[in-house]
N, CA, C and O atoms as a Maestro MAE file, in Angstrom:
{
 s_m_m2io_version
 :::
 2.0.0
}

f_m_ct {
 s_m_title
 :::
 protein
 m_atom[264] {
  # First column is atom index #
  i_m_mmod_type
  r_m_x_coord
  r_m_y_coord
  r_m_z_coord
  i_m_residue_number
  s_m_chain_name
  s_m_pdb_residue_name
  s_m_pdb_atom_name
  i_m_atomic_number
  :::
  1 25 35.088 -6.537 11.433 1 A "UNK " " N  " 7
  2 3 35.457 -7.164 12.676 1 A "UNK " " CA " 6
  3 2 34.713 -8.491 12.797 1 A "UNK " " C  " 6
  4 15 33.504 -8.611 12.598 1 A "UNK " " O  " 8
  5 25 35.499 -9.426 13.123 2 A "UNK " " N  " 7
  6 3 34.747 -10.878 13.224 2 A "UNK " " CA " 6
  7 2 34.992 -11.048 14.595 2 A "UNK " " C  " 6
  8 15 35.985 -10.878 15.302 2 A "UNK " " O  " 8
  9 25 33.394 -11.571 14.876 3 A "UNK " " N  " 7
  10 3 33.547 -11.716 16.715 3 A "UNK " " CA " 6
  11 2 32.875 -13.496 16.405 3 A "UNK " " C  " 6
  12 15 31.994 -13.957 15.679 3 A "UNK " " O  " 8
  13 25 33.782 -14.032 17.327 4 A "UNK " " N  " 7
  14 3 33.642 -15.708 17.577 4 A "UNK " " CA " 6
  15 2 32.627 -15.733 18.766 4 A "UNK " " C  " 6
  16 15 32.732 -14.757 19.509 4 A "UNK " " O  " 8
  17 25 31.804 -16.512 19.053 5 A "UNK " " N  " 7
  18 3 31.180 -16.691 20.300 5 A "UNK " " CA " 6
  19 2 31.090 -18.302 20.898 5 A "UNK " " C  " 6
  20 15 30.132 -19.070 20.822 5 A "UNK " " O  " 8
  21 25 32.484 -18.538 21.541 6 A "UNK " " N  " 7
  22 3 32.864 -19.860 21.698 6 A "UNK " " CA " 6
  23 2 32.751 -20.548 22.630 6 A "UNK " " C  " 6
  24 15 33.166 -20.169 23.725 6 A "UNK " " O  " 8
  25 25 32.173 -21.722 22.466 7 A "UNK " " N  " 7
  26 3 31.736 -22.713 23.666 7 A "UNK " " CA " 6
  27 2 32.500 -23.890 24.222 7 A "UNK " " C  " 6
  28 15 32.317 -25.087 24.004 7 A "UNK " " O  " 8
  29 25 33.733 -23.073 25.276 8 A "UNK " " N  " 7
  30 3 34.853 -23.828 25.346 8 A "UNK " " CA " 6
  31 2 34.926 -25.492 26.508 8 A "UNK " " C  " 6
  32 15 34.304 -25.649 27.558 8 A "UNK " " O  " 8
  33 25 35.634 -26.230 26.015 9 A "UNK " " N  " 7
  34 3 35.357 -27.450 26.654 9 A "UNK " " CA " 6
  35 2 36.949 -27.512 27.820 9 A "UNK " " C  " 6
  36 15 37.989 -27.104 27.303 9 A "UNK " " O  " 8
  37 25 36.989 -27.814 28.704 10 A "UNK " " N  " 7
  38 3 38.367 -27.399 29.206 10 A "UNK " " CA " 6
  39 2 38.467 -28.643 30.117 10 A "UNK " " C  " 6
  40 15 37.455 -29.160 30.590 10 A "UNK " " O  " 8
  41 25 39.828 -29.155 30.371 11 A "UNK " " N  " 7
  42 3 40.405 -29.902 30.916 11 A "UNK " " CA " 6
  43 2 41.583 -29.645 32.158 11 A "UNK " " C  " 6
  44 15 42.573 -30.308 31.848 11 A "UNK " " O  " 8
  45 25 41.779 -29.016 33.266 12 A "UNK " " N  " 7
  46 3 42.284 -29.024 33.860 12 A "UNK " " CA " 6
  47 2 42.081 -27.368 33.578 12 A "UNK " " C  " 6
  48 15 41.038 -26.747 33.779 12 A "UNK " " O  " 8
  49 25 43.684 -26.674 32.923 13 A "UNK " " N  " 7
  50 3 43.932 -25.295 32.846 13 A "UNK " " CA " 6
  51 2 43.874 -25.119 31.435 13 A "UNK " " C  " 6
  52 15 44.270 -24.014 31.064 13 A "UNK " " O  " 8
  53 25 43.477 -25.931 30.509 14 A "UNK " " N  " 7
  54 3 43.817 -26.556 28.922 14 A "UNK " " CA " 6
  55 2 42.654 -26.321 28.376 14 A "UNK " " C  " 6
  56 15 41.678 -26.209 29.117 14 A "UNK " " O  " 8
  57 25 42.549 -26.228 27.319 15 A "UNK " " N  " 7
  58 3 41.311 -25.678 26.352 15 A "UNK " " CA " 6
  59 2 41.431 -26.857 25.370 15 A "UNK " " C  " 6
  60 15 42.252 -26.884 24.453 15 A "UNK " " O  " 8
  61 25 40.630 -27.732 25.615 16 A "UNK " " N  " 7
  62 3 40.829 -28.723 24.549 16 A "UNK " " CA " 6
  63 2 39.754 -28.915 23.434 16 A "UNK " " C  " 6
  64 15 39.797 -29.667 22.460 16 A "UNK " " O  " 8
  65 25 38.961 -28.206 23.752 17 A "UNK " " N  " 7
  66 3 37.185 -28.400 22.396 17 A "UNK " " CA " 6
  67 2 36.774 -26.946 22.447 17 A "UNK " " C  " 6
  68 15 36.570 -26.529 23.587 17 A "UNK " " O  " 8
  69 25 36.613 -26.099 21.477 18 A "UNK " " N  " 7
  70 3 36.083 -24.990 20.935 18 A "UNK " " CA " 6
  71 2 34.461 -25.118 20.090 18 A "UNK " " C  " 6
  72 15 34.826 -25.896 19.209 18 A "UNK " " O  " 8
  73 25 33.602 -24.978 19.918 19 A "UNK " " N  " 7
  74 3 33.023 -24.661 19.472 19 A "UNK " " CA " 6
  75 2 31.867 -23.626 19.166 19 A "UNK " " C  " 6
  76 15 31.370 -22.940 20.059 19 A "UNK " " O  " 8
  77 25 31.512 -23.568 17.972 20 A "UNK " " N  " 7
  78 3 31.211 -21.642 17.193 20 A "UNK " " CA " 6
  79 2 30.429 -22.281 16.434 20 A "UNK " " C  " 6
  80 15 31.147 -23.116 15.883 20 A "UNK " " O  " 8
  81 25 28.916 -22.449 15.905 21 A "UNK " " N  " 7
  82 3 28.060 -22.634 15.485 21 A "UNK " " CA " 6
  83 2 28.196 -24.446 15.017 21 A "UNK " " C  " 6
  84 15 27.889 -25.420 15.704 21 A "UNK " " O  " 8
  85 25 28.771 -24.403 13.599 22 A "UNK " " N  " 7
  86 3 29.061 -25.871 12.993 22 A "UNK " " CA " 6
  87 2 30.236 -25.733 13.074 22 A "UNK " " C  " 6
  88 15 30.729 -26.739 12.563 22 A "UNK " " O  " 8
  89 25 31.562 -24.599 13.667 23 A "UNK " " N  " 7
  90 3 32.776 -25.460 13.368 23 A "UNK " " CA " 6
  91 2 33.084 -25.858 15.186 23 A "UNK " " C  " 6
  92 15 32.512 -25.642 16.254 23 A "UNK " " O  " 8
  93 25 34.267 -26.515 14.739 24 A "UNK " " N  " 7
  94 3 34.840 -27.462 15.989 24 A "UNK " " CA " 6
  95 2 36.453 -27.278 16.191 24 A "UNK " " C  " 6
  96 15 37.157 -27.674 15.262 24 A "UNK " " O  " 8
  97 25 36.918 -26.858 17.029 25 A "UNK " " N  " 7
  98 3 38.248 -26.831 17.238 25 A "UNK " " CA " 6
  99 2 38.706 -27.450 17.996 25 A "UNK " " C  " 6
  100 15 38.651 -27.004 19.142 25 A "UNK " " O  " 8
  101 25 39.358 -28.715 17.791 26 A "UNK " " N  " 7
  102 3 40.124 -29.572 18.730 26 A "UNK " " CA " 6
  103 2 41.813 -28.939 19.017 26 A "UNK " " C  " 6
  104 15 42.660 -28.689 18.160 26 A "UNK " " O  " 8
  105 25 41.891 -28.837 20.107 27 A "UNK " " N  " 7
  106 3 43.399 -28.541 20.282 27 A "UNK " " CA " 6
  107 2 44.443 -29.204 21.168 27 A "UNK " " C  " 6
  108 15 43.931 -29.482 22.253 27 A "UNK " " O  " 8
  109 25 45.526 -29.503 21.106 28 A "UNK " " N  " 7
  110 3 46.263 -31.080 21.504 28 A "UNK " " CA " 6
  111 2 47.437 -29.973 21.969 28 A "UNK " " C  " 6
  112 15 47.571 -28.823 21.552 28 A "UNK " " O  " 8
  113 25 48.280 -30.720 23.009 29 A "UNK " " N  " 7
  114 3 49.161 -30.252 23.973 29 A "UNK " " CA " 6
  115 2 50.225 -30.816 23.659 29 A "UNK " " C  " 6
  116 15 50.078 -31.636 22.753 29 A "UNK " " O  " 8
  117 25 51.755 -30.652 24.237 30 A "UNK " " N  " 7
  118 3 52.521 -31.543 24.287 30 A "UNK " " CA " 6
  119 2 52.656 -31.907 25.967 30 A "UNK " " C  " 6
  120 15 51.741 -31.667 26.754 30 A "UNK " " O  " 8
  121 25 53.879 -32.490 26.343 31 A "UNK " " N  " 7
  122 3 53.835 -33.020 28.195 31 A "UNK " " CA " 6
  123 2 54.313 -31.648 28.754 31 A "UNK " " C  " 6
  124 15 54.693 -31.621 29.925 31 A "UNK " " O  " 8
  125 25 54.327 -30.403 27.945 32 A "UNK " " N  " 7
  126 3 55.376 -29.327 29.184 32 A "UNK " " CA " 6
  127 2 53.984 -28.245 28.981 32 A "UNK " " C  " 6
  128 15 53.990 -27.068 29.344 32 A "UNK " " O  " 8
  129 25 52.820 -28.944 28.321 33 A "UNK " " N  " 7
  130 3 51.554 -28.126 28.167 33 A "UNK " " CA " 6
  131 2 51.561 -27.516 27.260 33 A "UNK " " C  " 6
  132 15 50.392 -27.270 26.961 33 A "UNK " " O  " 8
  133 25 52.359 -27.008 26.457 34 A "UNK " " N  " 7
  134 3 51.977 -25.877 25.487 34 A "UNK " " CA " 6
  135 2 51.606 -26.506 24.387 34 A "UNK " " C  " 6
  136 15 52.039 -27.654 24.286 34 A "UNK " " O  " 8
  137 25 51.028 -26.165 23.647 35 A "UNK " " N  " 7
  138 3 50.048 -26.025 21.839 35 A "UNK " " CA " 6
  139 2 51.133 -26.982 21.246 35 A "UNK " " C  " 6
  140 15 52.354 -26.832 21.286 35 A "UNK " " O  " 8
  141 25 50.550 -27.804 20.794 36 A "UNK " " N  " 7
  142 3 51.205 -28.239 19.536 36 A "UNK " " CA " 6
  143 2 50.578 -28.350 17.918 36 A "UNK " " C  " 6
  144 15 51.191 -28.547 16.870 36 A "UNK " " O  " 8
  145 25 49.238 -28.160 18.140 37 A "UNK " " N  " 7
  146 3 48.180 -28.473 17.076 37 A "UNK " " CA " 6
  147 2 46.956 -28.377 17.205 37 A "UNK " " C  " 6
  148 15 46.634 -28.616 18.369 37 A "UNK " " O  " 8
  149 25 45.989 -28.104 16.463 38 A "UNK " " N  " 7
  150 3 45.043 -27.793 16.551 38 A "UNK " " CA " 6
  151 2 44.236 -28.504 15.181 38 A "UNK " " C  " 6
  152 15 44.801 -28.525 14.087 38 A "UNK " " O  " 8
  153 25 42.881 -29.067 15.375 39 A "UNK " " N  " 7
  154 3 42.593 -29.207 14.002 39 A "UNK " " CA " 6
  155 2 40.619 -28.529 14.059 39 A "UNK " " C  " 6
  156 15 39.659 -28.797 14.782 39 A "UNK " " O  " 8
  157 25 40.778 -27.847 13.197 40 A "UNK " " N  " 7
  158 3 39.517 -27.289 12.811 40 A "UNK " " CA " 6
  159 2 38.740 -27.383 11.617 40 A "UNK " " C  " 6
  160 15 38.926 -26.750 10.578 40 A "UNK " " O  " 8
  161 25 37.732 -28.345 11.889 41 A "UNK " " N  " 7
  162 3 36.875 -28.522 10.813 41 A "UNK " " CA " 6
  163 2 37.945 -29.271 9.401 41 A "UNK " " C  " 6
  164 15 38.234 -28.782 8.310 41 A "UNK " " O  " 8
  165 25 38.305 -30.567 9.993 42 A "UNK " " N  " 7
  166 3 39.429 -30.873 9.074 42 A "UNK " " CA " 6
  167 2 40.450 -30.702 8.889 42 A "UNK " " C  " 6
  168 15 41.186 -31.533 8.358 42 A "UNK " " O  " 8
  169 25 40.826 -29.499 9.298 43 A "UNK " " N  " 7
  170 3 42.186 -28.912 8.747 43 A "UNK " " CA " 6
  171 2 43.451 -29.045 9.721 43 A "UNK " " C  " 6
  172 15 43.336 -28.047 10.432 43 A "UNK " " O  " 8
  173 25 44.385 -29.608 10.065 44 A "UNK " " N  " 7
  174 3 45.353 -29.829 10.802 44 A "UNK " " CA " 6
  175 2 46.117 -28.509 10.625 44 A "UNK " " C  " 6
  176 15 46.364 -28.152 9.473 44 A "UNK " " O  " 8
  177 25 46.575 -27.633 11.822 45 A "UNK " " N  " 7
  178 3 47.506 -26.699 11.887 45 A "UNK " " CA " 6
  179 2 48.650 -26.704 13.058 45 A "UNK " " C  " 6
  180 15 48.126 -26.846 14.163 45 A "UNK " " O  " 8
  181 25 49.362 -26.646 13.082 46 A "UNK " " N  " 7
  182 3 50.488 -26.867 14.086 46 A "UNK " " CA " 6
  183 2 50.947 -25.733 13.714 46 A "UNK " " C  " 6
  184 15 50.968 -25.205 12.603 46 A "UNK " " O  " 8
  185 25 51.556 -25.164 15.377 47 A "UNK " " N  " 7
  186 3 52.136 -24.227 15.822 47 A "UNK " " CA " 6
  187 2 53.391 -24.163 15.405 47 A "UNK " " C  " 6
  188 15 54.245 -25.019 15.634 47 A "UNK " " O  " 8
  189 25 53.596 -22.823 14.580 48 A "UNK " " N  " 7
  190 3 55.530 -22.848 14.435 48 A "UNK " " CA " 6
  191 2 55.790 -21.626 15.651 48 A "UNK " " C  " 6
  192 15 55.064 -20.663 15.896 48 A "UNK " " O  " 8
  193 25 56.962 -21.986 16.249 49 A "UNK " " N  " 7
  194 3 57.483 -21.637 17.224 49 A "UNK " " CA " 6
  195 2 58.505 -20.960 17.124 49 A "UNK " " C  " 6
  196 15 59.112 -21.428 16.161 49 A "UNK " " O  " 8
  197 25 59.344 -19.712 17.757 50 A "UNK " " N  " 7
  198 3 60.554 -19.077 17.775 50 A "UNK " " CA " 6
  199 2 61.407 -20.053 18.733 50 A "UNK " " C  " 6
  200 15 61.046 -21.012 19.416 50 A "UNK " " O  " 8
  201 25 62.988 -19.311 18.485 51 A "UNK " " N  " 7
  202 3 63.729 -19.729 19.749 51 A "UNK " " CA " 6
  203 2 63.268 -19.498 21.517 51 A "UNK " " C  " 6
  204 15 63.722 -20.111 22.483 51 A "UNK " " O  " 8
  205 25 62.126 -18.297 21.498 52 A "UNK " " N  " 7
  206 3 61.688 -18.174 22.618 52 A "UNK " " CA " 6
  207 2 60.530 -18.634 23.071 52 A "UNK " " C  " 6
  208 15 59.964 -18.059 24.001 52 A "UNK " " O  " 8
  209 25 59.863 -20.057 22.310 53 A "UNK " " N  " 7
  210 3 58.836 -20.363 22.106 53 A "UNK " " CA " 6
  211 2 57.544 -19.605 22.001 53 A "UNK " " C  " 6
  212 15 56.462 -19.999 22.436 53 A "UNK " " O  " 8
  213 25 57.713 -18.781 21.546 54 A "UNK " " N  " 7
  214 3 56.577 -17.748 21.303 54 A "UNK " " CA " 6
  215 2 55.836 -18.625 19.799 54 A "UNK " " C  " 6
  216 15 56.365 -19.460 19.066 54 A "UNK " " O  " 8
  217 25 55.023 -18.275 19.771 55 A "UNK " " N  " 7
  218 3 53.799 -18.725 18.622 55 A "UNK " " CA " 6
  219 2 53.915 -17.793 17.250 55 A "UNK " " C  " 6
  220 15 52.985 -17.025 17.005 55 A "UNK " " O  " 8
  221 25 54.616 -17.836 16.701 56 A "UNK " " N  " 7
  222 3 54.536 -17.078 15.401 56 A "UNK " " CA " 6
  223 2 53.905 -17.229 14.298 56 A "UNK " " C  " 6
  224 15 53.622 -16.262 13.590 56 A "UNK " " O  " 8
  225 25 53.485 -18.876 13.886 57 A "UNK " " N  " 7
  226 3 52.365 -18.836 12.601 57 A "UNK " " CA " 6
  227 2 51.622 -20.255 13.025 57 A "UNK " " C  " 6
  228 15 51.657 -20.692 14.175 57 A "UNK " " O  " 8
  229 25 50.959 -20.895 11.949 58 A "UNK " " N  " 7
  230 3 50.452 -21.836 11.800 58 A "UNK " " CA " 6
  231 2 50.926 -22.762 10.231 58 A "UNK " " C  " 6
  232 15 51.115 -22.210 9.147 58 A "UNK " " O  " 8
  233 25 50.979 -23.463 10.354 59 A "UNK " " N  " 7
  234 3 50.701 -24.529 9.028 59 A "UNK " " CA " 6
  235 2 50.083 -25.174 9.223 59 A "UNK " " C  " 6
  236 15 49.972 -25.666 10.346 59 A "UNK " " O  " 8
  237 25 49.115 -25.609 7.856 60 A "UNK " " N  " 7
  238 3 48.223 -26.313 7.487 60 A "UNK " " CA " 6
  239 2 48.267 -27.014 6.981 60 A "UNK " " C  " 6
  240 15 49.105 -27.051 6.079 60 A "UNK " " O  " 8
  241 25 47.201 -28.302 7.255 61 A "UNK " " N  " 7
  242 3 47.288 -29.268 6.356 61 A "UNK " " CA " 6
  243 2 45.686 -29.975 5.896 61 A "UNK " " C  " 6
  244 15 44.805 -29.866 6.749 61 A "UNK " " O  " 8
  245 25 45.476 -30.389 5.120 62 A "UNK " " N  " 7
  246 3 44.226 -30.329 4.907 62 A "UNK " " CA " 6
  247 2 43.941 -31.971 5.236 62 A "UNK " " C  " 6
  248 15 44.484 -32.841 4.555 62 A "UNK " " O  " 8
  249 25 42.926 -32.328 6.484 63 A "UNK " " N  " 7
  250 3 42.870 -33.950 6.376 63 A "UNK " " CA " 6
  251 2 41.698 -34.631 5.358 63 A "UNK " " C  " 6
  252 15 40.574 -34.200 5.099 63 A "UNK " " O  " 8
  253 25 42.181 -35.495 5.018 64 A "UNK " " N  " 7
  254 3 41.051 -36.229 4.270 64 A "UNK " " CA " 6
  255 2 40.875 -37.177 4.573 64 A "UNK " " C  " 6
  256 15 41.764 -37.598 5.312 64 A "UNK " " O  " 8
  257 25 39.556 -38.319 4.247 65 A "UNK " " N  " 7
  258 3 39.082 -39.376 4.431 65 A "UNK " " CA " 6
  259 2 39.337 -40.666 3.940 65 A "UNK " " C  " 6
  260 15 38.649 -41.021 2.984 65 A "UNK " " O  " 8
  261 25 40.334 -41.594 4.469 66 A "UNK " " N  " 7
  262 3 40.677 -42.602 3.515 66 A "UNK " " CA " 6
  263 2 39.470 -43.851 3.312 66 A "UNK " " C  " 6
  264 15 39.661 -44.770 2.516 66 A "UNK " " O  " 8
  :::
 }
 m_bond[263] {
  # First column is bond index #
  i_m_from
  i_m_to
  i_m_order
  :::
  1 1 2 1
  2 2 3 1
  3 3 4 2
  4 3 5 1
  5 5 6 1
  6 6 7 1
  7 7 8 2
  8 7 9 1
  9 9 10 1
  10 10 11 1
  11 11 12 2
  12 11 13 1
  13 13 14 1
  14 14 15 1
  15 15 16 2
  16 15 17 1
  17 17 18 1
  18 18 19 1
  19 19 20 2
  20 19 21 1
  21 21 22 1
  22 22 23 1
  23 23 24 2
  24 23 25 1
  25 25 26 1
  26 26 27 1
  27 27 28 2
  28 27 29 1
  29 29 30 1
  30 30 31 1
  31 31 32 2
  32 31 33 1
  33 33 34 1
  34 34 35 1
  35 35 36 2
  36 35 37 1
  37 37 38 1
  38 38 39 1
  39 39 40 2
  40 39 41 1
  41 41 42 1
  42 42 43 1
  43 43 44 2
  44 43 45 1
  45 45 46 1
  46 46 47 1
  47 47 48 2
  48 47 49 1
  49 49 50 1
  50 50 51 1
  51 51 52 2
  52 51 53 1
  53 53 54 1
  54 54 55 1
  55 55 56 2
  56 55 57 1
  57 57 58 1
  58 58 59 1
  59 59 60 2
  60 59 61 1
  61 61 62 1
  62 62 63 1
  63 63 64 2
  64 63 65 1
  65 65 66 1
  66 66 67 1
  67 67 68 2
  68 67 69 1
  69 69 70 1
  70 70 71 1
  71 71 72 2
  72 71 73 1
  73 73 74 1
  74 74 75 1
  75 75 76 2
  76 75 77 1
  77 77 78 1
  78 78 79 1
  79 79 80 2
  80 79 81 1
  81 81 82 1
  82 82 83 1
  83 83 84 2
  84 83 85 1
  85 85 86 1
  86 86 87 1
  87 87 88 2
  88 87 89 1
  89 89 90 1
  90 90 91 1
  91 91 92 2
  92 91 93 1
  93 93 94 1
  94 94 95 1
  95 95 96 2
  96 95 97 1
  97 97 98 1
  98 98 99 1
  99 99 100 2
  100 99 101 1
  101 101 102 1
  102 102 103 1
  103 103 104 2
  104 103 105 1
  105 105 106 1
  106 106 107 1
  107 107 108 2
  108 107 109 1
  109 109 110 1
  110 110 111 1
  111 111 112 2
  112 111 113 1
  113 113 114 1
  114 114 115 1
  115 115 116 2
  116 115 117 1
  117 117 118 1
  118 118 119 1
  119 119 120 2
  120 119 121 1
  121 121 122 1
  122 122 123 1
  123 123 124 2
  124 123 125 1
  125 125 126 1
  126 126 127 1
  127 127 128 2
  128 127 129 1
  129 129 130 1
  130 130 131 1
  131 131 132 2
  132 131 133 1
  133 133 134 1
  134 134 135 1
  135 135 136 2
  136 135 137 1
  137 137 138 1
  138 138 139 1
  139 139 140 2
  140 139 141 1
  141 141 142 1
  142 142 143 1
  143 143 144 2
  144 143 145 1
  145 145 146 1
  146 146 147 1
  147 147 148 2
  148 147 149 1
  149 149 150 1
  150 150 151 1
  151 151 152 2
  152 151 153 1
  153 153 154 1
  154 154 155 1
  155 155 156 2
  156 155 157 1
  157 157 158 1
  158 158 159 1
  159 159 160 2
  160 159 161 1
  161 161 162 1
  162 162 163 1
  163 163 164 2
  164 163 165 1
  165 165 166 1
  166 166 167 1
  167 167 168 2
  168 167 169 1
  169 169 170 1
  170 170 171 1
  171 171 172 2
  172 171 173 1
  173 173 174 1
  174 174 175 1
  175 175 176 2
  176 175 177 1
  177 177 178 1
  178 178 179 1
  179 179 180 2
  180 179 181 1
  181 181 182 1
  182 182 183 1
  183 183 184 2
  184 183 185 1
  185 185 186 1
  186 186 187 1
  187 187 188 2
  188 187 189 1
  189 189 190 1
  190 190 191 1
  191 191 192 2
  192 191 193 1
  193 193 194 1
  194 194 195 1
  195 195 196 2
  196 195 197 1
  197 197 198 1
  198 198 199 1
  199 199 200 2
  200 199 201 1
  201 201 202 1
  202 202 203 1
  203 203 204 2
  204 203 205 1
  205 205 206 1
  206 206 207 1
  207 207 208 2
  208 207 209 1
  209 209 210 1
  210 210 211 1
  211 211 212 2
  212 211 213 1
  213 213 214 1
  214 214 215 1
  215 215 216 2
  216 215 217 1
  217 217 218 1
  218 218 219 1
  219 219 220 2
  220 219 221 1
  221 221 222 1
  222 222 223 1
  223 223 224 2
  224 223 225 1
  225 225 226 1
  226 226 227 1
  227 227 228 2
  228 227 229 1
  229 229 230 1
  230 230 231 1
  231 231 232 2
  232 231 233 1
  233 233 234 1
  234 234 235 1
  235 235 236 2
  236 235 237 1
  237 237 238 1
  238 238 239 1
  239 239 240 2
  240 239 241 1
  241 241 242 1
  242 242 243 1
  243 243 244 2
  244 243 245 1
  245 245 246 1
  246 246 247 1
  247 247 248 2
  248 247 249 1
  249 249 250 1
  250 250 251 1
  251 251 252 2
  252 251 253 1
  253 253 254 1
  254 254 255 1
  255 255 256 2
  256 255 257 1
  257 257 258 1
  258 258 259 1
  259 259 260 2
  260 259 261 1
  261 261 262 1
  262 262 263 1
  263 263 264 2
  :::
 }
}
């Protein structure tokens, strides 16, 4: 069992900064509020969505430094 112990940064009703020892979770909205992306410790993931907008996975992308 992995337990997170997270030190959330919040903006209105919105969770926009996570953080858990050294990592960092930024998470970005669209205008009707819901998730569109998230990037943690580098890694870009965006929300894939059903027809009922429910949250079904993530994809990743790995950012790098130009």
């Amino acid at each position: 069992m992995c337990i997170l112990h997270l030190l959330p940064h919040e903006e209105g009703n919105q969770l926009v900064t996570a953080k858990n020892g050294s990592d960092t979770i930024h998470y970005t909205y669209d205008k009707d509020g819901d998730l569109v992306y998230m990037v943690l410790n580098g890694a870009l993931c965006y929300y894939e969505r059903n027809a009922q907008n429910d949250i079904i996975g993530l994809v990743g992308v790995l950012l790098t430094a130009t």
